[in-house]
MARKEGU-616961 format. One record per residue (C-alpha): residue number from 1; residue in three letters; x, y, z. Coordinates in Angstrom, 3 decimals. Example, Ala and Ser with C-alpha at 12.3 -4.5 7.8 and 13.67 -1.06 7.14 Angstrom:
BEGIN
1:ALA:12.300:-4.500:7.800
2:SER:13.670:-1.060:7.140
***
This chain:
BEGIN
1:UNK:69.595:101.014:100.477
2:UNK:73.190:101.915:100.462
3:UNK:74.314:105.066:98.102
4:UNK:76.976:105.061:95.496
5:UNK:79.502:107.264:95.837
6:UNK:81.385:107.268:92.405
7:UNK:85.315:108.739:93.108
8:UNK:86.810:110.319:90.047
9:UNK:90.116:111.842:89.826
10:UNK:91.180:114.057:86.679
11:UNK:93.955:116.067:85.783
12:UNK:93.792:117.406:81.718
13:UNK:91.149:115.249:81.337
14:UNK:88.439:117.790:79.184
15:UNK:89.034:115.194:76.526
16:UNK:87.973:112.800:78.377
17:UNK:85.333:113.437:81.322
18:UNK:82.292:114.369:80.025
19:UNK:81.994:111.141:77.987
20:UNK:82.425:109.452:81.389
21:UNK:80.372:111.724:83.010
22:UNK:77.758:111.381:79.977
23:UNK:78.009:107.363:80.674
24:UNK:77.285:108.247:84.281
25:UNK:74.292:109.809:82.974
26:UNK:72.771:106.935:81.442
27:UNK:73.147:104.223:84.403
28:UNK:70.148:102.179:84.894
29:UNK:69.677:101.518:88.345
30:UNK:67.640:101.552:91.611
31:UNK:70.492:102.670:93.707
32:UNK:71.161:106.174:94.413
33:UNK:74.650:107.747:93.766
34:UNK:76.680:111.091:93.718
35:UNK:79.752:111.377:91.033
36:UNK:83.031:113.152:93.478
37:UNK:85.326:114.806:91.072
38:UNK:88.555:115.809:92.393
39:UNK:90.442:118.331:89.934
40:UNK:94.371:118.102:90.659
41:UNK:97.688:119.196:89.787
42:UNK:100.769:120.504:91.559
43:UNK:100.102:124.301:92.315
44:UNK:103.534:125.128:90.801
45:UNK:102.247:123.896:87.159
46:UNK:101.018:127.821:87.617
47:UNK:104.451:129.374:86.845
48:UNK:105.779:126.892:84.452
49:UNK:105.003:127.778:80.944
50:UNK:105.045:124.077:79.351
51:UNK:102.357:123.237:82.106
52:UNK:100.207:126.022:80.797
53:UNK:98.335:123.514:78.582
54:UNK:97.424:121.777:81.713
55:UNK:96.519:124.407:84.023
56:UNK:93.733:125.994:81.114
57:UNK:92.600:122.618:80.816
58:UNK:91.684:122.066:84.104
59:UNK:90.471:125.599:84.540
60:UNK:87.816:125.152:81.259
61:UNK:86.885:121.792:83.173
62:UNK:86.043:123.206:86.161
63:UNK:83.832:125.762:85.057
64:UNK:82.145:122.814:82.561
65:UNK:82.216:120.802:86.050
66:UNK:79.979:123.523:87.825
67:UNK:78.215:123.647:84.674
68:UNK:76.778:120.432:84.614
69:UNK:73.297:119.352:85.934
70:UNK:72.927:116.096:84.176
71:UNK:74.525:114.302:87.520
72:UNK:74.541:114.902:91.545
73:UNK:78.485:116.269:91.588
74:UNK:80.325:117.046:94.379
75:UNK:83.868:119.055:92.652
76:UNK:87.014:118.822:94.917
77:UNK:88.699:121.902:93.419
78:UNK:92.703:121.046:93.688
79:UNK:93.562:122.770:90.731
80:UNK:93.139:126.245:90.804
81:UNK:95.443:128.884:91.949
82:UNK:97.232:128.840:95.340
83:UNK:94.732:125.353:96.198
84:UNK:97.306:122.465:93.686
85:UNK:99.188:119.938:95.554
86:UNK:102.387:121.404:97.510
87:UNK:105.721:119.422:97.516
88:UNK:105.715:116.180:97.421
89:UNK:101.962:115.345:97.659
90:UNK:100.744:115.337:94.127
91:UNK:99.773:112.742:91.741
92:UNK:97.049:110.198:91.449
93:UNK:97.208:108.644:94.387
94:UNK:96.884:111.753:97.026
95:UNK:94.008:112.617:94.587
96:UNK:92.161:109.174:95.389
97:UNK:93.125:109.690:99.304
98:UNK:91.458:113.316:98.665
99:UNK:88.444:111.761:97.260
100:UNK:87.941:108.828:99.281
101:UNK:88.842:111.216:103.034
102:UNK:85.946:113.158:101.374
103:UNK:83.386:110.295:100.745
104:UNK:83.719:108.871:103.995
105:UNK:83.068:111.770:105.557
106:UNK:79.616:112.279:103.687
107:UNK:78.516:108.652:103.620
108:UNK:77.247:105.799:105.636
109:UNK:79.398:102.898:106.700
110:UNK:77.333:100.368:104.172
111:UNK:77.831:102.836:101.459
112:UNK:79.810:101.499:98.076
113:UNK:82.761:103.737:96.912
114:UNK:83.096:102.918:93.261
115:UNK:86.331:104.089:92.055
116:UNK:86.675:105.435:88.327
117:UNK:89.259:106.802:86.169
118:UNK:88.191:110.187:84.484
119:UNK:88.481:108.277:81.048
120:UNK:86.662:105.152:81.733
121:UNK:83.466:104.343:80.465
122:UNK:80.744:101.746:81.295
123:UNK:77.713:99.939:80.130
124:UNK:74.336:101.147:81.611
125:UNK:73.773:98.244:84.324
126:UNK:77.653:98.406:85.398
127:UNK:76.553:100.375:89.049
128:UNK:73.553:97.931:89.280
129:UNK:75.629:95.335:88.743
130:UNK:78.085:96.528:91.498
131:UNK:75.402:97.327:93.915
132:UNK:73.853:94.137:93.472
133:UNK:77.170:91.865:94.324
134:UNK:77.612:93.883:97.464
135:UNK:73.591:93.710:98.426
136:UNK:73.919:89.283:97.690
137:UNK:77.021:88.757:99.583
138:UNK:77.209:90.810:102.994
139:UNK:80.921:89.381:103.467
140:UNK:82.221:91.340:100.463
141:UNK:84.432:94.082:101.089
142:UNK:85.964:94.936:97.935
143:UNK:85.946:94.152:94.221
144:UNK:88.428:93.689:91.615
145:UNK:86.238:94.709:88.192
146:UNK:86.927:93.532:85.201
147:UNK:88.696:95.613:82.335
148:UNK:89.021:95.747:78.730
149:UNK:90.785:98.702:77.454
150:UNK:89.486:100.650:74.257
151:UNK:91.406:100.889:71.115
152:UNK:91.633:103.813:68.891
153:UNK:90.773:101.951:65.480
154:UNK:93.096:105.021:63.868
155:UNK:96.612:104.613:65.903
156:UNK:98.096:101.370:65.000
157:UNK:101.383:101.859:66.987
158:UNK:99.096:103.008:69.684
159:UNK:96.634:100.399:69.807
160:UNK:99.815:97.713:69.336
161:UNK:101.167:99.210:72.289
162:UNK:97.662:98.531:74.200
163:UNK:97.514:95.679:73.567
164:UNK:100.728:94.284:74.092
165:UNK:100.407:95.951:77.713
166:UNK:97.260:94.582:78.615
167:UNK:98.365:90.772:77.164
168:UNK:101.059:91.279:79.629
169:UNK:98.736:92.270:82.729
170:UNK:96.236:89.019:81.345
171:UNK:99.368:86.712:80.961
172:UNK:100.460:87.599:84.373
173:UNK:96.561:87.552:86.323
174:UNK:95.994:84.242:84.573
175:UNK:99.272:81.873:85.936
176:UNK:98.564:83.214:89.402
177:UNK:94.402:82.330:88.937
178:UNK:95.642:78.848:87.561
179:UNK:97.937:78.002:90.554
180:UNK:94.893:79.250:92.763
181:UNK:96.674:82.618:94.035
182:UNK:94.787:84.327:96.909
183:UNK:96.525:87.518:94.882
184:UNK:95.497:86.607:91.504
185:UNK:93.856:90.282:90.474
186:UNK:94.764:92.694:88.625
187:UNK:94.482:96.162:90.490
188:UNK:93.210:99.087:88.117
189:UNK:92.120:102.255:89.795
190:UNK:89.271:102.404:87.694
191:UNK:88.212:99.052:88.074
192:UNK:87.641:99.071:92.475
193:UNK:84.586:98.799:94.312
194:UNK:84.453:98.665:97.703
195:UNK:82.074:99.217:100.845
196:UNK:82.856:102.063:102.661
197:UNK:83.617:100.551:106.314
198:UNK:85.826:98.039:104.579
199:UNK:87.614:100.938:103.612
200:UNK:87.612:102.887:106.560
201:UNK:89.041:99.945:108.521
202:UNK:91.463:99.358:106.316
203:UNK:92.706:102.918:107.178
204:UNK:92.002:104.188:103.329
205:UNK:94.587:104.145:100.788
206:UNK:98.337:105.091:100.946
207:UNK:98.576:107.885:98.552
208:UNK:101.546:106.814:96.146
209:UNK:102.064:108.735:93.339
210:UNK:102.047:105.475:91.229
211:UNK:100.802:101.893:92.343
212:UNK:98.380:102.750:94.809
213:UNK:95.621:100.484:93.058
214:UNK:98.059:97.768:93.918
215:UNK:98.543:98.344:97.398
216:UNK:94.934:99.200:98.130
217:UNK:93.393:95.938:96.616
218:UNK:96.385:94.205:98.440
219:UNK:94.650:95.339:101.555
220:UNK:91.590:93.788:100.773
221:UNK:92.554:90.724:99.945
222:UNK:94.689:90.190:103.125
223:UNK:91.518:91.851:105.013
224:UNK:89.534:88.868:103.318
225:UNK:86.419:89.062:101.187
226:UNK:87.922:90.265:98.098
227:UNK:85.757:89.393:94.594
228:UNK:86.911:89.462:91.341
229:UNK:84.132:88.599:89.383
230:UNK:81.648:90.860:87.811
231:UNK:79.060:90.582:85.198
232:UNK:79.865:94.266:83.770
233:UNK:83.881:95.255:83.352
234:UNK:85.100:98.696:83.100
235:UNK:86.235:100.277:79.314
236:UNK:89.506:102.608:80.341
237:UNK:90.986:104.277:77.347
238:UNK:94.103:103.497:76.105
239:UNK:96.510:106.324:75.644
240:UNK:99.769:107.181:76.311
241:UNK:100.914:109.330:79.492
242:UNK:104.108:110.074:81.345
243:UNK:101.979:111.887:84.631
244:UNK:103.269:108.409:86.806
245:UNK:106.315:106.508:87.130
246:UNK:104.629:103.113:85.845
247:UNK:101.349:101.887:85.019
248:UNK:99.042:101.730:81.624
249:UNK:100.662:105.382:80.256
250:UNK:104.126:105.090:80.448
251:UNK:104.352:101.117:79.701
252:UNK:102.447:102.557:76.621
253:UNK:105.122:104.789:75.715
254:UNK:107.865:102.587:76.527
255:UNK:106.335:100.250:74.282
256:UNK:105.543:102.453:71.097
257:UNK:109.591:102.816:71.461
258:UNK:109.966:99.067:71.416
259:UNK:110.945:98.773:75.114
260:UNK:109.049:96.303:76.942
261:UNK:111.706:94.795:79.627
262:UNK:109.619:95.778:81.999
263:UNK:106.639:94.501:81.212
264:UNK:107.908:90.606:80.028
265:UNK:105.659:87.830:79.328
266:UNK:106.024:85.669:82.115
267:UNK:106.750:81.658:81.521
268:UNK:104.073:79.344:82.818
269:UNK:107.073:77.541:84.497
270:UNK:107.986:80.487:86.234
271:UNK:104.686:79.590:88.396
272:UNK:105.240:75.751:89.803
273:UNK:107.255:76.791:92.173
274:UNK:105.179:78.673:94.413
275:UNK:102.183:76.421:93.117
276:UNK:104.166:73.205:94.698
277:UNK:104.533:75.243:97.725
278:UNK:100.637:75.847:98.209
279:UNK:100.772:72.010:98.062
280:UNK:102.877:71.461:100.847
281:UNK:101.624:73.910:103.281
282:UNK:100.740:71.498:105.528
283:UNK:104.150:69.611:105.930
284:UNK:105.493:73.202:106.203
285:UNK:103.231:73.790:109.307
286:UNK:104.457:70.256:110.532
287:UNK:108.155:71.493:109.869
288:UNK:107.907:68.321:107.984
289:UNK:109.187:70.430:104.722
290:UNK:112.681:71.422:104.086
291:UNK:113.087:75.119:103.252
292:UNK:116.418:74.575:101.529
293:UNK:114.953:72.457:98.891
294:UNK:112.130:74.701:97.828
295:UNK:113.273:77.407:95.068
296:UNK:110.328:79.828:96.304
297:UNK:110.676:79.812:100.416
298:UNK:114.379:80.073:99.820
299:UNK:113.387:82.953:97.963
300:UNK:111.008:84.283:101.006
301:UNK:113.153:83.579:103.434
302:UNK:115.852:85.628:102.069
303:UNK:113.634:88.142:101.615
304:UNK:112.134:88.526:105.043
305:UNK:115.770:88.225:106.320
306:UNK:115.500:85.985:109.456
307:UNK:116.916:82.888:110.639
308:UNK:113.360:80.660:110.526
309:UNK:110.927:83.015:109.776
310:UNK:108.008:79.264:109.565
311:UNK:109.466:78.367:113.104
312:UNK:108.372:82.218:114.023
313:UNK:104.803:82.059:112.720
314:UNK:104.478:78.829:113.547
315:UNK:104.955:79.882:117.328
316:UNK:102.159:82.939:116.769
317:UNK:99.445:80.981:115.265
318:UNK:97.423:78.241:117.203
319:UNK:96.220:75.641:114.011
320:UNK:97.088:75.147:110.514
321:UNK:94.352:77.261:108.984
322:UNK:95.763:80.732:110.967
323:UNK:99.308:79.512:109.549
324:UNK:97.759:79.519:105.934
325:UNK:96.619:82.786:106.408
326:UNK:99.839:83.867:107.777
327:UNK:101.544:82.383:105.231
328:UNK:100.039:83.993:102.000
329:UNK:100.445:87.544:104.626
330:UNK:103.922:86.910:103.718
331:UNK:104.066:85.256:100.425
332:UNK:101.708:88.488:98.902
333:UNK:101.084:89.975:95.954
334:UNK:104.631:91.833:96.010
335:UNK:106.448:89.188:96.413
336:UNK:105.014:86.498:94.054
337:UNK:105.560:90.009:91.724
338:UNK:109.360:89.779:92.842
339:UNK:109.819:86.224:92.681
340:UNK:108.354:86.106:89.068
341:UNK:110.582:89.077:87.686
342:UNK:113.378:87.287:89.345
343:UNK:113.006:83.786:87.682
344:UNK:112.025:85.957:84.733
345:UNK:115.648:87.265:84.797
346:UNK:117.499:84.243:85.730
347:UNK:115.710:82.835:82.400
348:UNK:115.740:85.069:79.813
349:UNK:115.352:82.984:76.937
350:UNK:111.920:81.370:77.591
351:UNK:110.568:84.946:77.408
352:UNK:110.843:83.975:73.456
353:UNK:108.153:81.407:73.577
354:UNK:106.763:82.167:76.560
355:UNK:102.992:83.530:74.802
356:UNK:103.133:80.142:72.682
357:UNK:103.678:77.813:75.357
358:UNK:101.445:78.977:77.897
359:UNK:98.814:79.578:75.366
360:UNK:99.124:75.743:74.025
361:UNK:99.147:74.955:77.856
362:UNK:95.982:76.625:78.557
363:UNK:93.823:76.075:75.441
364:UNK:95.384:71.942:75.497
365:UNK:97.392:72.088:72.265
366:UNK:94.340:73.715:70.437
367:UNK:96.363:77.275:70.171
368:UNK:95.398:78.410:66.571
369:UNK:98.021:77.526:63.884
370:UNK:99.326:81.352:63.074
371:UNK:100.571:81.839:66.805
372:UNK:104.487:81.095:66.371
373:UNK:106.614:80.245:69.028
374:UNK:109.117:81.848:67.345
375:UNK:106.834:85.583:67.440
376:UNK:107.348:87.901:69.855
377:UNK:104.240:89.791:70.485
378:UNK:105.635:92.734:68.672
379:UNK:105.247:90.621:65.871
380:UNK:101.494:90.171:65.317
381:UNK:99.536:92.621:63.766
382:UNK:96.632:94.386:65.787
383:UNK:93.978:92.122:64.612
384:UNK:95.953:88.894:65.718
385:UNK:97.171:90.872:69.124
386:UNK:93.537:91.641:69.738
387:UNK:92.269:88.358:69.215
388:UNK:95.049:86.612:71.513
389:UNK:93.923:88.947:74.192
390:UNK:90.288:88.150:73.347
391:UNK:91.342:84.788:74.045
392:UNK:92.855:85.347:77.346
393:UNK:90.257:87.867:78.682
394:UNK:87.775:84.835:77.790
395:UNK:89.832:82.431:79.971
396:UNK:90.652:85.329:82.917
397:UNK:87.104:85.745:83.331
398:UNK:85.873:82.123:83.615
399:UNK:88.726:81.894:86.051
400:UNK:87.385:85.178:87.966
401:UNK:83.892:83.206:88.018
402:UNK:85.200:80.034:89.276
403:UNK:87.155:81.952:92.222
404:UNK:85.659:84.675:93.157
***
């Protein structure tokens, strides 16, 4: 029976922790498992008065850390004096790398590293639920969980700002699951699952300080055996923070200010493109398809900056279904990212309608009445912004079920 090894990072998190460690508490399962919290921040936050905050917070939490005896823990102290992250190497993602070096160390290659974040919280059978995908399908390496982020009920520019962000992330999963994306996920660092080999072979993950969800799911789903369904999601809080460059926290912030250009709603239109170009793999194998006429390898070829980059892998592979998966090596999750955000920019104007329009596309004209195409999303109140991402968590996770 493999073991659980839960992978926490927290930084100010006193707040926060002990209801997820309290959830831990209350799993209901067969399975075995030991919580890893890894306490972090840079050691300079020592000499900087406006980090004091920070520093006593994560002091108090390590002594309630050692303290507790309601979980197996194993405490990766990177917080206190002299033992914070020098230079460079701070932030999230070196804490994961920290956390994850640790685990495999300890466990055995079968083992399931279930990453959290320090303010996520879960339903009783959520590790059972984990365990048991890995235990049916031995060709699993990694999962994509499910999400739905928490609102405050008191914070109404808060909860807006939630909201909006997380339509955004739906909006974006869903046109990529609808064209039949190999990269259709949506990477949340407390949302990962993954067996511990897979991990190790994919030589663990590259410790950005923002992103690093991304990039590590991206692995997986180029290694293969990636799911992204679930029957229990993950509940991460939503708050504001400014401790990465981009992600939930700052897009939060930018939003509460009524800046959201980087987070757009994406056109369904923006899509076809590479959809039409999943159609015609096959001609494109045959060199039967002509690059300059198709809007998304012009865009990949330009990118990749060579002559014939098809003629190239076409060369390296030895059938059509190696040239598939070389294909979608280069066409990843990055790039469809890129390509979207550049049609995006090259046609600003459909942003406008684009919630109304690919809602009536996706519910066949059966959007309800008060959704305007004339709205932004900053225009609905928190009820209707809740409800529309009701509506497209609903269709994202009948789409996870179908795929995967």
């Amino acid at each position: 029976m493999p073991v659980l090894r839960i992978a926490i990072p927290a930084m100010d998190e006193l707040d926060y922790l002990p209801a997820t460690l309290n959830a831990l508490s209350l799993q209901n399962t067969i399975y075995p498992f030991v919580v890893y919290v890894c306490v972090n921040q840079p050691d300079v936050f020592w000499s900087l008065p406006e980090k004091k905050s920070v520093c006593e917070n994560n002091r108090t939490l390590l002594a309630f850390l050692h303290s507790y005896t309601s979980l197996s823990l194993c405490i990766l102290d990177y917080a206190s004096p002299g033992l914070g992250w020098k230079g460079k190497k701070s932030g999230v993602g070196f804490a994961r790398k920290v956390l994850f070096t640790k685990i495999l160390s300890d466990c055995n290659p079968n083992d399931i590293v279930v990453s959290l974040d320090a303010d996520t919280l879960i339903n009783p059978q959520y590790l059972q639920s984990v365990a048991e995908r890995f235990e049916r399908e031995p060709d699993l390496n990694a999962l994509a969980v499910p999400y739905y982020h928490l609102l405050s009920g008191e914070d109404e520019t808060r909860d807006l700002a939630m909201l909006r962000y997380e339509i955004y992330m739906r909006n974006y999963a869903v046109n990529l699951l609808r064209i039949h994306s190999p990269y259709g996920f949506t990477a949340l660092g407390s949302a990962i699952a993954m067996r511990a080999k897979s991990l190790q072979k994919i030589g663990n993950i590259t410790p950005l300080q923002s992103g690093e969800d991304f990039y590590l799911v991206q692995k997986f789903c180029k290694m293969g055996g990636l799911g992204l369904f679930n029957t229990e999601c993950v509940y991460p809080a939503g708050r504001y923070s400014d401790r990465v460059p981009f992600g939930t926290g700052p897009a939060m912030l930018a939003g509460a200010n009524g800046t959201w250009d980087s987070y757009p709603i994406y056109h369904h239109s923006f899509f076809s493109p590479i959809l039409e170009t999943y159609r015609h793999l096959k001609e494109l194998y045959e060199n039967r398809l002509s690059v300059g006429e198709n809007d998304f390898l012009r865009f990949l070829q330009k990118d990749c900056n060579k002559p014939d980059i098809w003629q190239e892998i076409r060369h390296n592979v030895s059938d059509y279904p190696h040239f598939v998966k070389a294909f979608h090596q280069k066409a990843d999750g990055l790039r469809l990212l890129q390509y979207v955000r550049q049609k995006h920019r090259q046609n600003p104007e459909k942003e406008k309608t684009a919630l109304y329009d690919n809602l009536q596309l996706w519910m066949s004209g059966k959007c309800p009445t008060w959704i305007n195409p004339s709205h932004s999303c900053c225009q609905y109140s928190v009820d209707q912004l809740n409800f529309i991402r009701d509506m497209l968590f609903h269709d994202e996770t009948q789409l996870r079920h179908d795929y995967g």
